[in-house]
MARLOZA-888653 format. One record per residue (C-alpha): residue number from 1; chain; x negated, y negated, z negated. Coordinates in steps of 0.02 Angstrom, whole numbers, plus 50000, padded with zeros to 5 digits. Each point is the difference from the previous one (the first is absolute). Layout:
BEGIN
  num  cadena     xx     yy     zz
  NUM       A      X      Y      Z
...
//
This chain:
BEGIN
  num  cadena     xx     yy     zz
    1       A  43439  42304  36624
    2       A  50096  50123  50131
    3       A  49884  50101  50073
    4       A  50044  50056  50184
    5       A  49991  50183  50005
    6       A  50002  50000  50213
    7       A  49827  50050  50082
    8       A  49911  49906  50107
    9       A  49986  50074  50186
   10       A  49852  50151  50036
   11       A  49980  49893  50152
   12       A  49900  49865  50072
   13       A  50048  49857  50027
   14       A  49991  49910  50169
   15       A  49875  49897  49986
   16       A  49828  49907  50093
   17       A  49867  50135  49960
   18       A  49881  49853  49903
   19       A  50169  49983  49861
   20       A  50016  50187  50001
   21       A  49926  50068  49822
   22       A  50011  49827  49920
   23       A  49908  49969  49835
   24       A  50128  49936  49894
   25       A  49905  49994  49836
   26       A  49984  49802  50011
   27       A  50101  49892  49900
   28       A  50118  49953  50138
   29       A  50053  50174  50056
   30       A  49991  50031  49809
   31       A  50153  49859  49977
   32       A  50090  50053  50141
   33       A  49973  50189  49942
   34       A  50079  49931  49832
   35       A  50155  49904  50073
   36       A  50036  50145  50119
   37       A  50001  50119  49834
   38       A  50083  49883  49868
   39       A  50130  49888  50126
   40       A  50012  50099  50165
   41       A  50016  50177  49973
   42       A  50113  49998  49856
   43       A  50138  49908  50084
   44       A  50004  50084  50173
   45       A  49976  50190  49914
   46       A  50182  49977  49958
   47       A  50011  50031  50228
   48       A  49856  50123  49992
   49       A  49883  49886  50047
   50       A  49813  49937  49964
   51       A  49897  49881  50074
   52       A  49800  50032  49993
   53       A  49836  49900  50036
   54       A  49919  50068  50142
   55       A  49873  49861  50047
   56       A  49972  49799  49967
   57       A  49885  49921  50125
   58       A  49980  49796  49986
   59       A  50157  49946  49913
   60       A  50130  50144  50092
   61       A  50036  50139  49886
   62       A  50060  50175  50098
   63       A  50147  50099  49951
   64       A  50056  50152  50021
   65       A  50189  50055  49940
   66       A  50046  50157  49974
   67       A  50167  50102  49927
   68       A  50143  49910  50028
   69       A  49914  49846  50077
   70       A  49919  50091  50148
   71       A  50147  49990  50150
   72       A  50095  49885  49894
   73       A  50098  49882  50100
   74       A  49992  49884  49845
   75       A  49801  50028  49979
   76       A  49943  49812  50106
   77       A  50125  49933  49865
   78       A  49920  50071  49878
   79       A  49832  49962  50034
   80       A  50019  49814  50034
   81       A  50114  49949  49872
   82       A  49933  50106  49850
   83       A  49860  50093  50017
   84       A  49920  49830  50085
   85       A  50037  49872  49900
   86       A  49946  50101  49862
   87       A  49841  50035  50045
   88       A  49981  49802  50056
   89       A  50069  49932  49823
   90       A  49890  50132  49923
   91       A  49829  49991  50103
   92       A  49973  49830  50108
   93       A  49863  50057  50076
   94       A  50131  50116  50127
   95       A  50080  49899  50124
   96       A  50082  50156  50102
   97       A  50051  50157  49958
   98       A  50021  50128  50131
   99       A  50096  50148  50022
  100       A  49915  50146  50091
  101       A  50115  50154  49966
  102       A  50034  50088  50132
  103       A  50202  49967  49984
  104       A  50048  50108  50178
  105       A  49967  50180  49876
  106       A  50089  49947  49858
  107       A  50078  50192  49934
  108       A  50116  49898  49872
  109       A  50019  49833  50008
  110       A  50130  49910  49880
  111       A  50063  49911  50128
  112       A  50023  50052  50169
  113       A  49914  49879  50152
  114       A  50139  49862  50072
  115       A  50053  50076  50182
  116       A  49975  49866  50114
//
């Protein structure tokens, strides 16, 4: 296993105050937790990048991306064709994964945002 030497961000995510300071000691965080680690993080450190739990709440798990990932203009990508369907084909209990990085101060993203 790779592990992904890039740190998660210092700061909060935004999120509804109730999902803020999540407990994710319960089996399904625990999975995703695991899938982030031994799937996710390897493969997108090679862009700086890392992906990280922040909160699951019904069947949505909350990310947060950081390196790399935060400001990429790839990141949506990302996050619904890999990082989602792994966590689905991993734990069926998550139907949604959402992204709540805050993407506008990315200080290096891998790639830049699409002008529109």
């Amino acid at each position: 296993m790779i592990l992904n030497p890039n740190s998660p961000l210092s700061e909060e995510p935004s999120l509804p105050e109730e999902l803020l300071n999540a407990d994710l000691s319960g089996p399904v965080a625990q999975e995703i937790i695991r899938v982030l680690q031994e799937e996710i993080n390897p493969a997108i450190a090679a862009h700086g990048g890392r992906a990280d739990l922040v909160a699951v709440a019904e069947s949505t798990a909350y990310l947060q991306l950081s390196g790399g990932c935060q400001g990429c203009g790839m990141a949506s990508v990302t996050l619904s064709q890999g990082i989602e369907v792994a966590i689905k084909e991993a734990v069926p209990e998550i139907t949604s994964v959402r992204d709540v990085t805050d993407h506008m101060h990315g200080s290096n993203p891998y790639y830049g945002a699409s002008k529109k």
